[in-house]
N, C-alpha and C positions, 0 to 999 in steps of 0.2 A: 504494500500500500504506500502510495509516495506522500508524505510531508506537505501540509497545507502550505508552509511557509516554506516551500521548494519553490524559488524565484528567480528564475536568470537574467543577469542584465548581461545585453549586447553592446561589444564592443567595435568598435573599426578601427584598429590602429593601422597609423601612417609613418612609415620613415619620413624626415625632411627630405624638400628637394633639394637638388643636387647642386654641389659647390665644387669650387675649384681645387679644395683639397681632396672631395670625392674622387674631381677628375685623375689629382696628381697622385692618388690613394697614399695621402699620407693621414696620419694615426688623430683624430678631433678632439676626441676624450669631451674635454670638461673645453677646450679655447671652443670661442665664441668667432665661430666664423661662417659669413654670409652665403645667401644663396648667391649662384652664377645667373644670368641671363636663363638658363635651360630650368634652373631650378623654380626659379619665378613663372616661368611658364608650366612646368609640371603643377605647381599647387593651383595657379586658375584652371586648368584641365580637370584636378581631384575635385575642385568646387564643381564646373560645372559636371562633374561627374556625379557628384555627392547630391545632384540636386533634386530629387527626387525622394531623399530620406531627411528625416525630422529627425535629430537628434533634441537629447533633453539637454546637453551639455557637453562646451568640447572644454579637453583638457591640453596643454601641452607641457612640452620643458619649457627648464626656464632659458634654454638656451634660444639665442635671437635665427637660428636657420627652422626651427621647430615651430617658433611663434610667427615668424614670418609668412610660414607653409599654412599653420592654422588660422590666420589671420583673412587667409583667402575663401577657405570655406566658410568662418564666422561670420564675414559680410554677405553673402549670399542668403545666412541663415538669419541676420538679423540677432545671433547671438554674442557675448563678449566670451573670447577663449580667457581662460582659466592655468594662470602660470601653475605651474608642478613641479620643484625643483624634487621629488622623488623620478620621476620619470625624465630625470639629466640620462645624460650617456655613463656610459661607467669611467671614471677617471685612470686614466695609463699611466700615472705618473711620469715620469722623464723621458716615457716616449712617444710623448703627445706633439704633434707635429715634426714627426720623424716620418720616413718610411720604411719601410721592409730592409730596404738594401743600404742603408743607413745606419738602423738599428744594429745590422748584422757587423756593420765595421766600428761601431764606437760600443754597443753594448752586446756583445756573441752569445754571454750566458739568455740575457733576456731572451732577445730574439729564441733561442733554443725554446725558453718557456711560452713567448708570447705562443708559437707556431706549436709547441703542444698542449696548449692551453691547460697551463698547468694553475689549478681552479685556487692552489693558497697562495702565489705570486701576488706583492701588489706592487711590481716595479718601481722601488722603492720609496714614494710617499704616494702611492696610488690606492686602489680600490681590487681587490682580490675579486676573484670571480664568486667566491660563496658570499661574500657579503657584496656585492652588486646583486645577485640572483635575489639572495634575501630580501634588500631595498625593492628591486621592480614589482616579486611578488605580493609584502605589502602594502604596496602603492595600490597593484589595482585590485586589489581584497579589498581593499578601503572605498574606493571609488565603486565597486558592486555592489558594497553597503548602503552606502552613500545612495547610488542609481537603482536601487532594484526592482527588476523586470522594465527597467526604461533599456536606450538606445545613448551610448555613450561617444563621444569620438575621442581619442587621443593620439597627437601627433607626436613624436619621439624620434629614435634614434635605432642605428642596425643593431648596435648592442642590446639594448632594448628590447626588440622583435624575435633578437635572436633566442630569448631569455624565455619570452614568450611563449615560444615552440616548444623549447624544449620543455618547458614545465608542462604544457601543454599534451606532450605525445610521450614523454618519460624518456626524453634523451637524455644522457649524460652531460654535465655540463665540459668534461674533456672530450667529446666525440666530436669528431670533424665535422663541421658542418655540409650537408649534404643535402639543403636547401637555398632557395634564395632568398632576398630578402630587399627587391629593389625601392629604388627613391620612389618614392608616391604612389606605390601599389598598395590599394584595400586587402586588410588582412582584417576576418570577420573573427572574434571569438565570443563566445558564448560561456560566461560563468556563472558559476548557480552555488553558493553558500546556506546551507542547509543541516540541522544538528549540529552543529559545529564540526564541519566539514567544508571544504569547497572542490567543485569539479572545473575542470579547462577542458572546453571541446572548443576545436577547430571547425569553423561551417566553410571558411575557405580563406587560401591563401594567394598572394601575390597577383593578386587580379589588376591585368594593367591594359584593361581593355579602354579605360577610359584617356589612358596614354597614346597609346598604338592609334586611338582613332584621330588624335589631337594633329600627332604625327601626317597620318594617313592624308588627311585634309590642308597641310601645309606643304605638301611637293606638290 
């Protein structure tokens, strides 16, 4: 018999659109850096993409490429987004604005960790993956509380999304990741906080159809 007060509130998380560190994929963490041209125009596509759903409430980071993103569907929606310094990126400490091949020549040991994602690493005054995971998950336990059985938005970060998932489908937080996770694809979850429990189901991932069409109609 299922619980009267078996309630899900729907979510649509959005990575930010896409920036020039995105492009140069170097490391974002916690710096405060802008959308590109492309990324401005991916969050008006997610608006006018998003237009057809009523949320009760959008939330973002409190970073400025998140708020920026959210800011786009807010005005369509007539709603004010809602800063969230839980749902920040995870902090990388000293290899935040570094890249890959960077990291691997000033800091070898990290880089080994970053690339096995070794979940008690907080490269050195950073954020460990068990307590980022901790943080996101309750973030939006809070905000299901908070929304329940409403339609929530939250715009955030790949870290973020990533976190997401996994809690979501019972990955591991060292398992490779072997999804995607793009700038401004609707990722739909469905959480339900009941007995003191809660469940994460996935209703759908990475839907960038509202992208592809943006695209489509500009060549």
């Amino acid at each position: 018999m299922i619980s009267v007060d078996r309630i899900s509130t729907r979510f649509c998380f959005i990575r930010h659109g896409e920036t020039d560190w995105n492009v140069e994929k170097r490391i974002q963490g916690h710096r405060d850096v802008p959308l590109n041209a492309t990324g401005r125009a991916q969050a008006e596509a997610t608006a006018a993409g998003l237009a057809a759903h009523r949320f009760a409430a959008i939330y973002s980071s409190d970073l400025g490429r998140a708020l920026e993103t959210a800011a786009a569907t807010a005005r369509r929606q007539a709603l004010t987004v809602c800063p969230e310094s839980g749902l920040r990126e995870r902090h990388y400490g000293r290899l935040q604005g570094m890249t890959v091949n960077e990291i691997s020549r000033h800091f070898p040991d990290d880089a080994v960790r970053y690339q096995t994602r070794d979940a008690h690493w907080t490269f050195g005054d950073g954020e460990s993956l068990y307590r980022f995971n901790d943080r996101i998950v309750r973030t939006i336990e809070a905000l299901a509380a908070r929304h329940a059985g409403a339609d929530v938005l939250c715009v955030a970060h790949g870290g973020v999304l990533d976190i997401v998932y996994r809690h979501a489908t019972g990955r591991p937080l060292s398992a490779p990741r072997d999804f995607s996770v793009p700038n401004c694809a609707l990722n739909w979850l469905e959480v339900t906080l009941a007995d003191g429990r809660s469940e994460w189901r996935i209703a759908a991932w990475a839907d960038r159809r509202h992208l592809d069409a943006t695209l489509d109609e500009s060549e």
